[in-house]
N, C-alpha and C positions, 0 to 999 in steps of 0.2 A: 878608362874604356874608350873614350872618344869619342870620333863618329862609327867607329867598326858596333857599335850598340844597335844601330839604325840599319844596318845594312842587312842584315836577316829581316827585313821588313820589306827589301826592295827585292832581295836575290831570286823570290820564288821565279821573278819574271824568266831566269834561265832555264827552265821548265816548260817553257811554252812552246818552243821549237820541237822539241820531240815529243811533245802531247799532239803534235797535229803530221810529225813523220814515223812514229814509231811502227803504225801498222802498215806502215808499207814494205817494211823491210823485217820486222820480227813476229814471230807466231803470237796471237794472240794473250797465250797463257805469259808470254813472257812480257808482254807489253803492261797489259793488268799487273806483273806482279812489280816491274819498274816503276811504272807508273803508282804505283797504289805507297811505295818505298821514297820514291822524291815528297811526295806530298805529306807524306806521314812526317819527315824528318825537316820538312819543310815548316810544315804547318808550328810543328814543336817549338823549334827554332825561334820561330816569329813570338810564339805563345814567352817562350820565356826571357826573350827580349823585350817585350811589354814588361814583364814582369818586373826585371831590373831597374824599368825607366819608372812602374809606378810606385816601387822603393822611392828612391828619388825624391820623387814628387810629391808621396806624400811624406817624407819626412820636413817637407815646408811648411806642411797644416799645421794651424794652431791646435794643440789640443786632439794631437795625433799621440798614440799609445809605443810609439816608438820612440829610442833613448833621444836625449837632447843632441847628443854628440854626431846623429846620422843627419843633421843637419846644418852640421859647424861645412864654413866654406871647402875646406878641400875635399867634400863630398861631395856638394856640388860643383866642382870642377872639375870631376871626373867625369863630367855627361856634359857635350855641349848644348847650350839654349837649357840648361837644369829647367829653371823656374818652369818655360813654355812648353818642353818635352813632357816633362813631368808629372805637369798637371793636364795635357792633353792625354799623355796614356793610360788616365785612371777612366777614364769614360769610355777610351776604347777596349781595355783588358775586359773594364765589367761586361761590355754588349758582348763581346767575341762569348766571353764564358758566360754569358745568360746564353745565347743563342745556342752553343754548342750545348749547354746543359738541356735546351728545351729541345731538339733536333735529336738528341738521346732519347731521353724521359719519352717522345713521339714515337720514337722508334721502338722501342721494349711494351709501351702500351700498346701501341697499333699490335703488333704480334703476339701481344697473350690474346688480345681480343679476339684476332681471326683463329685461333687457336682455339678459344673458346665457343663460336661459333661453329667450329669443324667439329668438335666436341660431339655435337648431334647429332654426325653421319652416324654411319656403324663403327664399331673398334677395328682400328686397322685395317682402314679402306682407305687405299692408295694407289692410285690419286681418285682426291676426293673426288665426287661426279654433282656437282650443285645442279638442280632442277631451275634451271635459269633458259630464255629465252634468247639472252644477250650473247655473246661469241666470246668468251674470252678464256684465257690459262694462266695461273700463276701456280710463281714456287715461294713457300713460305717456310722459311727458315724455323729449327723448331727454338725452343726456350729450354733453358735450364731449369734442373730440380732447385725448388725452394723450399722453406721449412714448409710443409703442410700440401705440398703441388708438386708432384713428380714431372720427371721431365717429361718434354715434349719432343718427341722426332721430328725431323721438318717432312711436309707432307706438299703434294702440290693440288690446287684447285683448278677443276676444270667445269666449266658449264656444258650442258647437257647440248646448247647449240652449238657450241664450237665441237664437238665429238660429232653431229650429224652433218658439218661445213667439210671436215676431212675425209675424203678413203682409209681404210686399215692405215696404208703403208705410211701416211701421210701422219694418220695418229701415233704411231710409234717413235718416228721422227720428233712430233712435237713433245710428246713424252719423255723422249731422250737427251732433247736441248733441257727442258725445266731440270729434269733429274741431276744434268751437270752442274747447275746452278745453284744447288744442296749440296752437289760431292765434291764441289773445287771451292765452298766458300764463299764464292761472290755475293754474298752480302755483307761480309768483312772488309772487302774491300770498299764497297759501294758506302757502306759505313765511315770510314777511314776517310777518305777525299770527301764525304762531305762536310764530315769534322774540321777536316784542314781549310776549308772555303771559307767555314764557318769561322776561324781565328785569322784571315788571308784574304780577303777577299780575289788576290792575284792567282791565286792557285784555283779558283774558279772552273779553270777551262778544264783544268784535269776531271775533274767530277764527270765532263760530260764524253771527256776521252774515255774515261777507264768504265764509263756505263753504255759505250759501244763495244771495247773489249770482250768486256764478259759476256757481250752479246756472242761478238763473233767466236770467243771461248765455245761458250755453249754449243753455238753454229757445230764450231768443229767436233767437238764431242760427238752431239750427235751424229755425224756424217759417220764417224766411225764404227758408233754401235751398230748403223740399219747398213754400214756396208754401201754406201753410193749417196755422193755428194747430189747430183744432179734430183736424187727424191728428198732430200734433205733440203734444198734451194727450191722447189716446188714447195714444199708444207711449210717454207718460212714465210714463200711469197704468200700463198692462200691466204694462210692464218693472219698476215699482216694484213690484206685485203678484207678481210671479212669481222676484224675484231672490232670493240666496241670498247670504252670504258668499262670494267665491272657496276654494278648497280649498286657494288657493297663497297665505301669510300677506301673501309677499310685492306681490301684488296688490292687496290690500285697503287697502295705505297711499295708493295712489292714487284710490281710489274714494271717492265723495261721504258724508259721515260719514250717520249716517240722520238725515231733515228730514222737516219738513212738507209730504210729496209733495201733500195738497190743496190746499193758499196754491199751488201751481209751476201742479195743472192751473188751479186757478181762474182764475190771474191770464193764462195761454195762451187760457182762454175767453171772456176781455175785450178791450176795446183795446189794441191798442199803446202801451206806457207812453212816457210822454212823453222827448223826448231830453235834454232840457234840463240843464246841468251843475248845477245849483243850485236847490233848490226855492225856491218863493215865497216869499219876505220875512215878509207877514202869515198864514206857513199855523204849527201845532207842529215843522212838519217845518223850517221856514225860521229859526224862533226859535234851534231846538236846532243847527243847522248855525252858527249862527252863535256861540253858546255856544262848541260845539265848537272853531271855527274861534278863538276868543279866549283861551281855554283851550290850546291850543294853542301859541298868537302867546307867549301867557305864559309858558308852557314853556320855548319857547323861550328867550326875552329873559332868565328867571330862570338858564337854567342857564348862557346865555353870560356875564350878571352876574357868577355865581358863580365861574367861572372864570377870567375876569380877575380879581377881586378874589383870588382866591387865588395865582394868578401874582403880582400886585404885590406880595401880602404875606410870600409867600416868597421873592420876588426881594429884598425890602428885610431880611430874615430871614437871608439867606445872606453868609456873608462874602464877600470878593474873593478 
């Protein structure tokens, strides 16, 4: 394997250039969806290069349930620093996979619950209207059907103040951002990147890239249901102005983390960004995408490398 075993551990850093130009040059949906694809493939990457190294590592424990022969030398001398790699990567795979498993488990609980509290409006009241005092809107992904719990639609929650902070036009607008945020997914994403932070600590930055996207995703969205950007960039500025934490903790895991509400109206007050999956070749944004996209590709190749080669050398390691 070598060193190419460790370098899915450093690569994600080639990601970071276009987490911070991708919306200047690509539509939002397409940034989110890049974005959301580097990190997932990124994160992987890193997770099962951990994984090889704490092979490794723990076939040096005493009293480890693995054959004797994954710890004869030319095993470890497939990994360099064996001993120090090795048994460093069993404390880091555990925490990456505790944290990702509790960031999960958070995630699916936090959403049956607000589910179950919506439970109590009327049936099929969308969006919900909570008798709240406080300003605020969310969109709540629904849940799937389990044994004995039918499925859940995603429904969106609005407080009773935030409906008396906007005009009509201004509610329909905001109605039509949340709604896009159910019908394009964006919590699969938003999911996804935090998964990958969660095994990467380097891929970090993307979490907070691709939870401005699906801002401005949604942005756009709406602009096209109500037909005009400029009341669309009014009821994001208001509703930004006027909002509040929800009172209900539970709520707040779905709501948009706090961002740059002036970059969201501005870029509502300008053209339509362009559709295009790929920015230009000769732009920084075109350079870094492709860094990205190689960095990446590398990732890749490095960990499947590693992988095989460590298959063969414990396969040839192992007695019959």
């Amino acid at each position: 394997m070598g060193v190419f075993v460790f370098l899915p551990l450093v690569l994600p850093l080639t990601a970071l250039p276009i987490a911070r130009l991708a919306e200047q040059h690509l539509h939002p949906r397409a940034t989110t969806r890049l974005l959301t694809l580097l990190a997932a493939v990124l994160g992987l990457c890193s997770t099962l290069c951990l994984g090889l190294l704490v092979v490794v590592g723990t076939a040096q424990l005493p009293g480890n349930p693995l054959p004797d022969g994954w710890s004869d030398p030319e095993v470890r001398a497939a990994v360099p620093f064996a001993e120090v790699a090795g048994t460093a990567a069993i404390p880091l795979l555990t925490a990456a996979l505790t944290v990702c498993g509790t960031a999960l488990r958070r995630h699916h609980r936090i959403r049956a619950r607000v589910h179950h509290a919506l439970d109590a409006l009327p049936a099929g009241a969308d969006p919900a209207v909570l008798a709240d005092d406080d300003p605020y809107a969310y969109a709540v992904p629904g849940t799937p059907a389990r044994p004995g719990r039918p499925a859940r639609p995603g429904r969106i929650a609005v407080s009773r103040r935030m409906l008396h902070s906007l005009d009509d036009d201004e509610v329909r607008a905001l109605f039509a951002h949340e709604r896009a945020h159910l019908t394009c997914h964006h919590h699969r994403a938003l999911l996804a990147v935090r998964l990958a932070g969660c095994v990467n600590p380097l891929l970090l930055p993307l979490r907070s890239a691709v939870a401005f996207a699906t801002e401005r995703w949604a942005d756009e969205e709406a602009a096209q249901v109500v037909g005009d950007r400029r009341l669309t960039a009014r009821a994001v500025g208001r509703a930004a102005l006027v909002a509040r934490p929800a009172p209900h903790p539970q709520l707040a895991h779905f709501g948009p983390e706090p961002g740059p509400v002036p970059r969201r109206v501005a870029a509502l007050l300008g053209p339509v960004p362009p559709a295009r999956p790929w920015p230009p070749a000769l732009t920084p944004a075109g350079l870094a995408a492709l860094v990205a996209a190689a960095g990446t590709a590398a990732s890749a190749l490095c960990a499947l490398n590693a992988a095989v080669a460590l298959f063969v050398v414990l396969k040839a390691a192992t007695p019959l």
